[in-house]
N, C-alpha and C positions, 0 to 999 in steps of 0.2 A: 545423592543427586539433588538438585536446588530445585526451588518448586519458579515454575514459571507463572502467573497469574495472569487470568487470561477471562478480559471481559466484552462482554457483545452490546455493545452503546445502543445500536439500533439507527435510524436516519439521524442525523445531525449535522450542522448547518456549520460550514468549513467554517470559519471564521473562531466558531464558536469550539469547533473542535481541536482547533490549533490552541485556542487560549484556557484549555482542560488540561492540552500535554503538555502546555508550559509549567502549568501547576502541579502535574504530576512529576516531571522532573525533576523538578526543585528537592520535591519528596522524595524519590527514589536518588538522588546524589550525597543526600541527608543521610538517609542510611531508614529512613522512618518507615518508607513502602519495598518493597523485594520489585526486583524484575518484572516488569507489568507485557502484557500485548493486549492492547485495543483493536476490537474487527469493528467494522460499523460501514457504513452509504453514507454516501452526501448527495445535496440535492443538488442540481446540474451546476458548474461550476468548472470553470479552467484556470489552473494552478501555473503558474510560473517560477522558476527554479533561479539557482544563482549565475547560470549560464545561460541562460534563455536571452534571445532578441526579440526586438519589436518587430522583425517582420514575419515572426513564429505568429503574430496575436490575429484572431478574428478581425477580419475589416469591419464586422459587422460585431454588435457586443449586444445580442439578445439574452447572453447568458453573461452573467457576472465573472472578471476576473480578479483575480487574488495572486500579490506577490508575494512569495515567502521564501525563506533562507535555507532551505531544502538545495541538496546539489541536485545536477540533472536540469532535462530542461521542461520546456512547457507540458500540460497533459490536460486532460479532463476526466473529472469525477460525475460522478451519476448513478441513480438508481438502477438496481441488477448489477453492480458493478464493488465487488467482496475488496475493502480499503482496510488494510493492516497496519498499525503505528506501534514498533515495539519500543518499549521506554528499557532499553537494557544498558548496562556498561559494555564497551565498547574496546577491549583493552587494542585492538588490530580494524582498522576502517575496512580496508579492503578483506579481509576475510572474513568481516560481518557482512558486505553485501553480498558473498560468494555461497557462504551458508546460507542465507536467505534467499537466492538464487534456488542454490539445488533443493529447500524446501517446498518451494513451489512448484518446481519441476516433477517432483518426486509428488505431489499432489495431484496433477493436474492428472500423469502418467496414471495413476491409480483411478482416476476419473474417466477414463477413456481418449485422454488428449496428447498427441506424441509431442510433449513440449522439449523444448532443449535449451542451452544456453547459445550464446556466441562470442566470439572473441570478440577484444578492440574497447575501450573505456564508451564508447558511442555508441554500441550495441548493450550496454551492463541491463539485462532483465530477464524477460523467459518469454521466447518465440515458440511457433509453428512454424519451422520452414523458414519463408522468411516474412512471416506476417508476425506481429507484433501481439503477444496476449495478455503480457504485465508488467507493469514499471515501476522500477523504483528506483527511489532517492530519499539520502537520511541526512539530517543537521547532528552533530556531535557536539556537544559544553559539555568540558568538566567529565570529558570520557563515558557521558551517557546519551542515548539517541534520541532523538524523535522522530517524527514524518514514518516513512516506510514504504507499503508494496501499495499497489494496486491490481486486482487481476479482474478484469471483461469475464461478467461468467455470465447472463443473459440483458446486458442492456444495450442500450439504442449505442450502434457505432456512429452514425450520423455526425454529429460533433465534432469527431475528430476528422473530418474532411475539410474541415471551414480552419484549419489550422495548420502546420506542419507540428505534427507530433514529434516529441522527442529532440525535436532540433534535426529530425531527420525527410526530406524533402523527397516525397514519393512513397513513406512507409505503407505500409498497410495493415491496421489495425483488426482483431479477427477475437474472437470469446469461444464460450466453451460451445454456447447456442450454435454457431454459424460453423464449429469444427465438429459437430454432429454429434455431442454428449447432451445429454437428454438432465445432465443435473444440475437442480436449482441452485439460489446461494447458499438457503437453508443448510443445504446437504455440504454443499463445497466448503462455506466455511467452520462447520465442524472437523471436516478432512484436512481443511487447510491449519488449522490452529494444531492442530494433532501431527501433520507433518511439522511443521514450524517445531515445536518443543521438539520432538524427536532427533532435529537436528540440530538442534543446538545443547544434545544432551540433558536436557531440562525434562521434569514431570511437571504434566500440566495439572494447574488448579485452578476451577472453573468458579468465577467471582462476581458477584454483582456491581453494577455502578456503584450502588450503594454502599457498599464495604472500600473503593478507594475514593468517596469523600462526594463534592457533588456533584449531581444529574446534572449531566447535560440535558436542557429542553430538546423533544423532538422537534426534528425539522416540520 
């Protein structure tokens, strides 16, 4: 079994965070770093995707946006809110988002949350029903990923009303807080990192920033 390596950045500041997994890419297609997964927060920010439209965006821009080459469409990141980036090869797109789907799923479940999937490439994430609790979208070069999940586990939904999320017009976005699980990130993304390797057959090995090169500043 391959080891998956698996490190908790802590707040970091998007920008700064995208141009760490550009660098760990490089490394992991090299052959230099193994299969890495990055958990961490970002400080409020709306992320737009390769599909995204301009009338997805805030009218009002009190929060910074950021374009990036991530598939999928607009979203927002934030504090309380557990942001996954796995740097892994990639031999099948669609049944790396499909695993990374039901690792969440199979997370959240364990958490006290009935998450589920849904059909349709416009729905590709992990609901409640039909409220929205995490999203994702990945950039592939050279057959290795970056970008990834994001899942709502206790921050501010607000944000995502002043947008259409997802590229979806009337979603309703919901976390673990507001579906009546009482657990923190702390706790979730240990559960989360723990489902994630399991489903991708991987053992996890738990890494410091420090060991894949350098620290990102906290936010």
């Amino acid at each position: 079994m391959d080891d998956l390596w698996t490190c908790h950045l802590g707040t970091v500041e998007y920008r700064e965070a995208a141009a760490f997994q550009e660098g760990l890419r490089a490394r992991v297609q090299s052959g230099e770093l193994p299969d890495l997964l990055l958990l961490l927060e970002h400080p409020p920010v709306y992320t737009t995707g390769r599909r995204s439209e301009a009338a997805e965006l805030p009218l009002s821009r009190d929060i910074d946006v950021v374009e990036t080459e991530r598939g999928g469409k607009l979203t927002y990141h934030g504090p309380g809110q557990l942001v996954g980036y796995p740097i892994m090869h990639v031999p099948n797109v669609r049944a790396f988002v499909e695993t990374m789907e039901r690792a969440l799923v199979q997370a959240l479940v364990e958490a006290g949350v009935p998450a589920t999937t849904r059909e349709g490439r416009e729905f590709t994430g992990v609901w409640v029903g039909d409220r929205k609790i995490g999203s994702i979208g990945i950039h592939v070069s050279r057959r290795v990923s970056m970008h990834g999940f994001a899942v709502n586990v206790d921050n501010d939904l607000s944000p995502f009303e002043s947008v259409i999320a997802c590229g979806l017009p009337g979603v309703r976005m919901t976390s673990l807080r507001q579906e009546g699980s009482t657990e923190g990130i702390d706790c979730f993304r240990k559960r989360a990192a723990h489902a994630f390797a399991r489903a991708f057959g991987r053992r996890q090995r738990i890494v410091t920033p420090r060991r894949i090169g350098r620290v990102p500043s906290l936010a």
